[in-house]
C-alpha positions as protocol buffer text, in pm:
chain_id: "A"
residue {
  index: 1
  type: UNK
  ca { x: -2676 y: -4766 z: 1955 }
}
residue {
  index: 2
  type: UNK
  ca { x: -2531 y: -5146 z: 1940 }
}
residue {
  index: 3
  type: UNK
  ca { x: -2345 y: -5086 z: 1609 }
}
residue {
  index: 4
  type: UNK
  ca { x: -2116 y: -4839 z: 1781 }
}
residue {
  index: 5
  type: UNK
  ca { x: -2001 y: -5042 z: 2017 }
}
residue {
  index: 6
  type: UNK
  ca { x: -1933 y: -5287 z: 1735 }
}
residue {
  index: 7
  type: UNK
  ca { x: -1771 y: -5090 z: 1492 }
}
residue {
  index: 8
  type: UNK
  ca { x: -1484 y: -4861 z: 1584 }
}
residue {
  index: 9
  type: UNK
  ca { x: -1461 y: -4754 z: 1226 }
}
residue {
  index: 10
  type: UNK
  ca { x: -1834 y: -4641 z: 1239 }
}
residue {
  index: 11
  type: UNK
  ca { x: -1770 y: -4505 z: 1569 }
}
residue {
  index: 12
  type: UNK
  ca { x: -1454 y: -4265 z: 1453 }
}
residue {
  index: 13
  type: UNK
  ca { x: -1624 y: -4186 z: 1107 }
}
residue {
  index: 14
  type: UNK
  ca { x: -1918 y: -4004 z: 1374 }
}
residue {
  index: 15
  type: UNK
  ca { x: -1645 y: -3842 z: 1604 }
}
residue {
  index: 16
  type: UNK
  ca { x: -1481 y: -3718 z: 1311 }
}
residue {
  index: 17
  type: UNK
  ca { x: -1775 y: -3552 z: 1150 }
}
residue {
  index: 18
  type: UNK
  ca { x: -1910 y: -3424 z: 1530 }
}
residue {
  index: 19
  type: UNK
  ca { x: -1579 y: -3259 z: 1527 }
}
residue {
  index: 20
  type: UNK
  ca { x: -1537 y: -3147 z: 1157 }
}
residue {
  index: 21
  type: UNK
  ca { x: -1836 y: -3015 z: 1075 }
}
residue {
  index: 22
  type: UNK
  ca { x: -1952 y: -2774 z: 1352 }
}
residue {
  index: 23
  type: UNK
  ca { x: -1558 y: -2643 z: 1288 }
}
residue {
  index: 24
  type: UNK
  ca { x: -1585 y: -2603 z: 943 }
}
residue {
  index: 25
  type: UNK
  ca { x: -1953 y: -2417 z: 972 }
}
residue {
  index: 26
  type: UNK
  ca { x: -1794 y: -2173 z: 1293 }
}
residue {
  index: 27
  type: UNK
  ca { x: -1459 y: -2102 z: 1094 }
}
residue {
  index: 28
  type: UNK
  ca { x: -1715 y: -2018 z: 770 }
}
residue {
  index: 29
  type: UNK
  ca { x: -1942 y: -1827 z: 950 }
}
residue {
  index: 30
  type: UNK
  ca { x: -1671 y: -1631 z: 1143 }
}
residue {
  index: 31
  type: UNK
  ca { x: -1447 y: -1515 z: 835 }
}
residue {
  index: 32
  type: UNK
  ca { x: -1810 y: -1376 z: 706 }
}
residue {
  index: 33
  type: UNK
  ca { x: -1884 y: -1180 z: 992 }
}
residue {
  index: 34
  type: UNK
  ca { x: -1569 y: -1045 z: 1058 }
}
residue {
  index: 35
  type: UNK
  ca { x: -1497 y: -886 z: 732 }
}
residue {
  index: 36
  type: UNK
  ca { x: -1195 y: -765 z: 550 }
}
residue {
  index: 37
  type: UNK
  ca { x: -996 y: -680 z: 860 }
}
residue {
  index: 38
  type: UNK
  ca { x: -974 y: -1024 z: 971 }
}
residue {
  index: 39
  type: UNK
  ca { x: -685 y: -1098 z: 740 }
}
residue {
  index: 40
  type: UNK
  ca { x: -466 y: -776 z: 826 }
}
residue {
  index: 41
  type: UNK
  ca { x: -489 y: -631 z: 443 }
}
residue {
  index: 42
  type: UNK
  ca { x: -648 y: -346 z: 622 }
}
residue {
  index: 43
  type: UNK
  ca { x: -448 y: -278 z: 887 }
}
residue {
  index: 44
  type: UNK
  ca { x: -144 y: -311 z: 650 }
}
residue {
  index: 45
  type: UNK
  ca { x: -280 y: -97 z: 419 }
}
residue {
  index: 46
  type: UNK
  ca { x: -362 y: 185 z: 716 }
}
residue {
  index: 47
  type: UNK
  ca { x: 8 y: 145 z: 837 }
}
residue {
  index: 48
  type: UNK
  ca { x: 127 y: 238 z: 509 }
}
residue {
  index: 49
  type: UNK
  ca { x: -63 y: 497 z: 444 }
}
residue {
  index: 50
  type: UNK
  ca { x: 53 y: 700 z: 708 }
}
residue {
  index: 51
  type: UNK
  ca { x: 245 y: 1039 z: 723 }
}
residue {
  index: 52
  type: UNK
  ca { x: 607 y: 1071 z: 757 }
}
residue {
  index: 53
  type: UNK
  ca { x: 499 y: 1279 z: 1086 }
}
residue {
  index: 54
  type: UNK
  ca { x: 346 y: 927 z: 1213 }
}
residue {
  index: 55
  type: UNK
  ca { x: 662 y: 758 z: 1112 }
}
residue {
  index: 56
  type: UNK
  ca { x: 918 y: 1000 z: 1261 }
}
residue {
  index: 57
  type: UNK
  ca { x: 706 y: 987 z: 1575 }
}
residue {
  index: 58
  type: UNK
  ca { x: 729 y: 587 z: 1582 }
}
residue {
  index: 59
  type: UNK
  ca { x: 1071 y: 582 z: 1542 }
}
residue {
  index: 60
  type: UNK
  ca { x: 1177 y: 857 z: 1805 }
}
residue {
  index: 61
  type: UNK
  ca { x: 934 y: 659 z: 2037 }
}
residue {
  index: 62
  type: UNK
  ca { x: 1130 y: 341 z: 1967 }
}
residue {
  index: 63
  type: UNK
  ca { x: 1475 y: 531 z: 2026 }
}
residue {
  index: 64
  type: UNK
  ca { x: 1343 y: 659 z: 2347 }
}
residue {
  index: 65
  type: UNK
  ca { x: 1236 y: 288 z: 2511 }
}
residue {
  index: 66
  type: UNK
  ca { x: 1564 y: 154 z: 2335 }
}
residue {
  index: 67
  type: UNK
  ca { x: 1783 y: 409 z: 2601 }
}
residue {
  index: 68
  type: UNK
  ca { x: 1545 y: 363 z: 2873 }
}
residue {
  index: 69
  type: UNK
  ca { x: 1586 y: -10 z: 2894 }
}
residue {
  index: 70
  type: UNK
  ca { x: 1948 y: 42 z: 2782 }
}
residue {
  index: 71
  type: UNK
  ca { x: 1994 y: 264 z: 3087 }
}
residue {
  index: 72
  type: UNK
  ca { x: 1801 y: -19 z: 3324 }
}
residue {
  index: 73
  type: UNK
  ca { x: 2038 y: -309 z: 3182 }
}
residue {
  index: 74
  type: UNK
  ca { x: 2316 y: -131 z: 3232 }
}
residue {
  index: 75
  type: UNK
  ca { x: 2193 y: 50 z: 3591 }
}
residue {
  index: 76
  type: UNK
  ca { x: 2299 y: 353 z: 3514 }
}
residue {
  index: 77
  type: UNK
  ca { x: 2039 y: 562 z: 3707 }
}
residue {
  index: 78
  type: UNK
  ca { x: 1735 y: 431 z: 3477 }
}
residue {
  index: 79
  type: UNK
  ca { x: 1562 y: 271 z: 3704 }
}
residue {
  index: 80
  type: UNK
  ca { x: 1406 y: 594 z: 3859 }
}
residue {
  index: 81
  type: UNK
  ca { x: 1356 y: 706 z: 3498 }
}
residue {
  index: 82
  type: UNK
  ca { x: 1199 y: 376 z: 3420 }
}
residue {
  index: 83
  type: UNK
  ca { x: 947 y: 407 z: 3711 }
}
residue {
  index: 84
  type: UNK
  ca { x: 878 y: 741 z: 3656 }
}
residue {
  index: 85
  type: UNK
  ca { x: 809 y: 663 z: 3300 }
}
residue {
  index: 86
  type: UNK
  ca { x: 540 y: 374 z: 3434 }
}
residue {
  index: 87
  type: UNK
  ca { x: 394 y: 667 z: 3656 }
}
């Protein structure tokens, strides 16, 4: 325990490895267990894959919040809209 206090090099060689190691082994052992998902491939690949139903849907959707927080900015009478809409 005496050649720590001695040796600062010794000492932040073992801080360094307390620290690196159990990181490496949880960032290894996570990316194993969490399978191809973790990365977003998957999700990508889902999003692409969907129907041009899905997409029209997505982008009236988007149109629809673009007027409603138009409207609010603008306080044109969206602000009951815009609470009814969080009802």
């Amino acid at each position: 325990m005496n050649f720590t206090a001695q040796s600062p090099w010794y000492m932040a060689g073992f801080a360094a490895a307390a620290v690196a190691i159990p990181y490496f082994m949880g960032d290894q052992i996570m990316s194993a267990t969490n399978g191809p998902s973790a990365d977003g491939k998957l999700e990508q690949q889902l999003r692409g894959r969907g129907g041009v139903d899905a997409k029209i849907l997505a982008r009236a959707q988007r149109e629809r919040l673009q007027v409603l927080l138009d409207e609010v900015k603008e306080r044109r009478g969206g602000e009951t809209r815009y609470q009814a809409a969080l009802e």
